[in-house]
C-alpha positions, -999 to 999 in steps of 0.1 A, spaced: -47 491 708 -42 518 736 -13 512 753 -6 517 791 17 486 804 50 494 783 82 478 791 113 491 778 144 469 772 174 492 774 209 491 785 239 508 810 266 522 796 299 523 815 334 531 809 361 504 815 396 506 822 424 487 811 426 461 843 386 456 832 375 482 860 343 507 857 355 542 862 327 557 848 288 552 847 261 567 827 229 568 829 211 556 796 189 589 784 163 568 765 155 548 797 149 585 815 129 595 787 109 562 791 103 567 830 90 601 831 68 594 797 54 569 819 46 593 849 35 622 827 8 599 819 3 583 848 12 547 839 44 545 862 28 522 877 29 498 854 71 505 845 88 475 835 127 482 830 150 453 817 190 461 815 201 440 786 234 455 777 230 462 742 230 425 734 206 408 710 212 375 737 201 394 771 170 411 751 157 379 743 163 365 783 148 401 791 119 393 765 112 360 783 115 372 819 85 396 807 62 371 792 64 357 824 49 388 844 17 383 853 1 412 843 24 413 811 30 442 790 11 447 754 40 472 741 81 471 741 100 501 738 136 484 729 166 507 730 186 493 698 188 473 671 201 446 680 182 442 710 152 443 693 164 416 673 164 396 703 128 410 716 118 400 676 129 362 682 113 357 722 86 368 708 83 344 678 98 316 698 66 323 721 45 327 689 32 361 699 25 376 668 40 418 662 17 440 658 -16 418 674 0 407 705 28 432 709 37 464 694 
């Protein structure tokens, strides 16, 4: 299957003070990666980013919110683990199968 509507799940990172205040934000590197990938190839245009925050909960809302596109994406790019063990249950919840529906 030749891919060209990728989404990527991914997350921010941020730096939190004591009193529960950001101080610091950075910008994820595998998301960057993932956005100029995508225009190197000329499929920016089809660029689905979803902030999840590292959590295996949000990627799953994240996963859902995509099946829900119209023009929905046949490929994931998921920035950890445990978020793709969230992307791995909206996906069988929807019983879209790995590997023939999504890869």
């Amino acid at each position: 299957m030749a891919h060209r509507n990728i989404a990527y799940i991914g997350g921010k990172s941020a730096v939190v003070n004591l009193d529960g205040k950001i101080v610091l934000r950075k910008d994820d590197l595998r998301e960057d990666g993932y956005i100029a990938w995508m225009k190197m190839h000329n499929f920016d245009q089809y660029c689905h980013i979803f902030t999840a925050n590292w959590s295996a909960d949000e990627a799953l809302e994240a996963t859902n919110q995509l099946l829900q596109l119209k023009d929905r994406p046949t490929a994931i790019v998921v920035a950890s683990d445990p978020m793709a063990l969230g992307v791995y249950k909206a996906l069988n919840d929807a019983k879209l199968l790995i590997m023939l529906d999504f890869t």
